[in-house]
C-alpha positions as CSV (number, residue, x, y, z in Angstrom):
1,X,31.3,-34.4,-45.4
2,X,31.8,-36.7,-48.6
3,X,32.0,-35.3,-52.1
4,X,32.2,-36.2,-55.6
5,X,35.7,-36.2,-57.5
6,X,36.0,-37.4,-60.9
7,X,38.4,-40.6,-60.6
8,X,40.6,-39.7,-63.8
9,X,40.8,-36.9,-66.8
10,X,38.5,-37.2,-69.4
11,X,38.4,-35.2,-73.2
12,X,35.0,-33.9,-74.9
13,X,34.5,-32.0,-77.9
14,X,31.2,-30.1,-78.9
15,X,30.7,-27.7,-81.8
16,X,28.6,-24.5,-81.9
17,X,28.2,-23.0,-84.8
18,X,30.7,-24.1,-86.3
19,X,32.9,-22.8,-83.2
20,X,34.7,-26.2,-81.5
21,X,35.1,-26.5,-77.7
22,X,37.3,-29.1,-76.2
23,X,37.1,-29.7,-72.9
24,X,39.9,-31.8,-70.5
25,X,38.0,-31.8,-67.4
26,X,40.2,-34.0,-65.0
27,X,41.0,-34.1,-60.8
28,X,43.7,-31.7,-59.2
29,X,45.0,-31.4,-55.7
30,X,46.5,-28.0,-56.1
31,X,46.6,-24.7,-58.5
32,X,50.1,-25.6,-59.0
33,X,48.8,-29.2,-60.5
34,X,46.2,-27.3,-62.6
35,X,48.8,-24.7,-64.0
36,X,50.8,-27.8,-65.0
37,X,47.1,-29.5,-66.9
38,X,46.4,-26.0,-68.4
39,X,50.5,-25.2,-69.8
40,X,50.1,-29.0,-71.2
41,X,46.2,-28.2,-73.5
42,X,47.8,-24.7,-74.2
43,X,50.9,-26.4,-76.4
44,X,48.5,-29.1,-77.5
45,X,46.5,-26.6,-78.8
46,X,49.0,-23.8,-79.6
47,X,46.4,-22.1,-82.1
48,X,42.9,-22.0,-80.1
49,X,41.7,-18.9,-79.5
50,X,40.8,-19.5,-76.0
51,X,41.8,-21.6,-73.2
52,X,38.9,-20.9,-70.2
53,X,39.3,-22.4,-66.5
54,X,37.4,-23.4,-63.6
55,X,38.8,-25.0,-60.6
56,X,37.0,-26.3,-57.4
57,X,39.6,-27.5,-54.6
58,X,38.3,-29.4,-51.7
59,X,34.3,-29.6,-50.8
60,X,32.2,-27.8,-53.0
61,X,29.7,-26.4,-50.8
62,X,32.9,-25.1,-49.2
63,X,36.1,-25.1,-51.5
64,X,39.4,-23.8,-50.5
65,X,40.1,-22.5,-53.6
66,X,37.3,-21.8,-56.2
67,X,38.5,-19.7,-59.3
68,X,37.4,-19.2,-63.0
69,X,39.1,-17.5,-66.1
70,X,37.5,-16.5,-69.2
71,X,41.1,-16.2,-71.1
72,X,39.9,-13.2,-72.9
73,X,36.0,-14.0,-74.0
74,X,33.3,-11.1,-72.5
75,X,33.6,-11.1,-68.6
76,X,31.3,-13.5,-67.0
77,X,30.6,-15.8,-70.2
78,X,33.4,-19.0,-69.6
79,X,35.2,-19.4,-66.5
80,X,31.8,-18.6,-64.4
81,X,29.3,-20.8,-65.9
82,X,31.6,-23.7,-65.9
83,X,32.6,-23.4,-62.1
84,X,29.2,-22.9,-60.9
85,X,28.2,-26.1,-63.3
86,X,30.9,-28.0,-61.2
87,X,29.5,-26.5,-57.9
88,X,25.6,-27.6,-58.7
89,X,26.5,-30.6,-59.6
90,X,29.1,-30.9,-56.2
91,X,32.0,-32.3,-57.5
92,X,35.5,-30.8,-55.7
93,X,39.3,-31.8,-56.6
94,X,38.1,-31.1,-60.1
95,X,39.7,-28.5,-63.0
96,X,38.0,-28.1,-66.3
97,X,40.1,-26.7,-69.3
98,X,37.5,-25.7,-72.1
99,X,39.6,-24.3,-75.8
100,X,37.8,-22.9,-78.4
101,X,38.6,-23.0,-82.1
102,X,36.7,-19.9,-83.2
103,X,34.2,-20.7,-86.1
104,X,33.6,-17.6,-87.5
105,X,30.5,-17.0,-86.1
106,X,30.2,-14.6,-83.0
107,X,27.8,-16.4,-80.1
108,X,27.1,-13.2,-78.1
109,X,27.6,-13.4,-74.2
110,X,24.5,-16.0,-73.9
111,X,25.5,-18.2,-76.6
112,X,29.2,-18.3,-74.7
113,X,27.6,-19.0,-71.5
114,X,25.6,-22.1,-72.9
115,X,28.2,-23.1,-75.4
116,X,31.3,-23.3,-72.3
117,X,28.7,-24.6,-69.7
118,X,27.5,-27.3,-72.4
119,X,31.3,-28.0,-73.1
120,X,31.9,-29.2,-69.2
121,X,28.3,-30.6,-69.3
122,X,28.8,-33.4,-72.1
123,X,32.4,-33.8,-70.2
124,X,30.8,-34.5,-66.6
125,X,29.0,-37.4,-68.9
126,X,31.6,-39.1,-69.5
127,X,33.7,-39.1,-66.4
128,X,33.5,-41.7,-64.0
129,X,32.7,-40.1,-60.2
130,X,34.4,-41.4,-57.0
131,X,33.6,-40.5,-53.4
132,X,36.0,-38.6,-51.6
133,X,35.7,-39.2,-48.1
134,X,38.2,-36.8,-45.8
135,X,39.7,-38.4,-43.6
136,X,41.6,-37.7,-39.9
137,X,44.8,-39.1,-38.7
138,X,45.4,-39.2,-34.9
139,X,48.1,-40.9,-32.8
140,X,46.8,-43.0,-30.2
141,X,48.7,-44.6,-26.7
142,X,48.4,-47.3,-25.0
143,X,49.1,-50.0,-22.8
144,X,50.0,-53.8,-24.0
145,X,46.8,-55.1,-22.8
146,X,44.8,-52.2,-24.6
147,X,45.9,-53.1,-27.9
148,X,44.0,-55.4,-29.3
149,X,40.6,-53.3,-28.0
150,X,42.2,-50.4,-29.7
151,X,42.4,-52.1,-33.2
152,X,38.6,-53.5,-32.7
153,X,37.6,-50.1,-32.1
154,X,38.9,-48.0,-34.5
155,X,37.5,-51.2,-37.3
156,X,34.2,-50.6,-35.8
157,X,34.6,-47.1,-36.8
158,X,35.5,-47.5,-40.5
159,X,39.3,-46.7,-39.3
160,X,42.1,-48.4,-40.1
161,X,45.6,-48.5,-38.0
162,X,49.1,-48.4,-39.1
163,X,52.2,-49.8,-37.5
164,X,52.5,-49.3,-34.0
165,X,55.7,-48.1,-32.1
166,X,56.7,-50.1,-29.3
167,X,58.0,-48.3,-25.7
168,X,57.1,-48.4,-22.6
169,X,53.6,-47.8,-24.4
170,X,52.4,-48.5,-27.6
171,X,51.7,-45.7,-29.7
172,X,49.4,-46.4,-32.7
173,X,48.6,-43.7,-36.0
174,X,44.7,-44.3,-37.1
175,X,43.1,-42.9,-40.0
176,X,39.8,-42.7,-39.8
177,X,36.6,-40.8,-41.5
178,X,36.4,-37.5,-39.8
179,X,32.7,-37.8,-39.1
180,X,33.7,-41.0,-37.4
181,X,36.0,-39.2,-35.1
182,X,34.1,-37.2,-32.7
183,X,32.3,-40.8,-31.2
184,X,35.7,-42.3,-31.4
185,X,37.8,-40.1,-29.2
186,X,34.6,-39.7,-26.8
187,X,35.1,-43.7,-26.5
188,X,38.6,-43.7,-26.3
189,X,39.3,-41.3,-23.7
190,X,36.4,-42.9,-21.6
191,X,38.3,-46.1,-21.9
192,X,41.6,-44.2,-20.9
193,X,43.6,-44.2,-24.1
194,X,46.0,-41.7,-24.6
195,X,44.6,-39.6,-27.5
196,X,46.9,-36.7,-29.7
197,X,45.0,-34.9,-31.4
């Protein structure tokens, strides 16, 4: 299933009485990768009061990792509305980073909520949204004379192949979309290719 990812990092700032949120909301493959984003904002703004997370990895009607921090604001009032803003509005590979500059003015748990959700809202503005398409990669063999047929169909299928290894067969990597697959290998092994999945 395809999903939105946001294609590079982009920086926002909204103010709340007189409280500022910055928000680096940005794509990641890994907590490790995020950890990295969030140690960079934390020396580029030593002084903030707060630095609260949300990260959605892989689909977001699925993720393999979802987590939120609220970096020391009332439970439940940062980290959460900003991941389930990313997750309504299905974007996965995506971290957001909001830091707040208290303003001397205390928001209460509802003003947090709306002023950290709003801080990734005007954000997810300004990024630009790719489609992220997951894709499978399966060996296939051959004969000589299968070749060519092989190629055709895995183009027909939105595939692509990479170099092939020369034996007494031909053995051939494909990537391909993985909704794609399931009609592929149905045609392939009815055509007799070897397939190593």
């Amino acid at each position: 299933m395809t999903y939105q990812i946001p294609s590079s990092p982009v920086v926002s700032e909204t103010e709340e009485k007189k409280s500022r949120f910055i928000c680096w909301l940005g794509p990641v493959e890994d907590k490790v990768e995020f950890q990295q984003q969030l140690d960079l904002v934390r020396a580029t703004y030593p002084d903030a009061s707060h630095h609260c997370t949300a990260l959605v990895i892989g689909n977001p009607s699925n993720p393999e990792v979802m987590q939120a921090d609220d970096d020391g604001e009332p439970g439940g009032s940062a980290g959460r509305p900003m991941l389930e803003l990313l997750l309504k509005q299905g974007i996965g590979n995506v971290g957001a980073i909001v830091t707040r500059y208290f303003g001397g003015t205390k928001l209460g748990v509802g003003g947090l909520m709306r002023a950290y959700r709003g801080s990734v809202g005007s954000a997810l503005q300004e990024v630009r949204l790719d489609t992220f398409v997951p894709l499978e990669s399966i060996v296939v063999g051959c004969n000589f004379a299968q070749e060519s047929r092989l190629r055709f169909l895995v183009g027909r299928h939105q595939g692509s192949c990479g170099p092939a290894e020369y034996a007494s067969k031909v053995a051939i990597p494909i990537s391909l979309p993985s909704s794609e697959w399931p009609s592929l290998r149905l045609q392939l092994l009815a055509e007799n290719f070897e397939v190593q999945d």
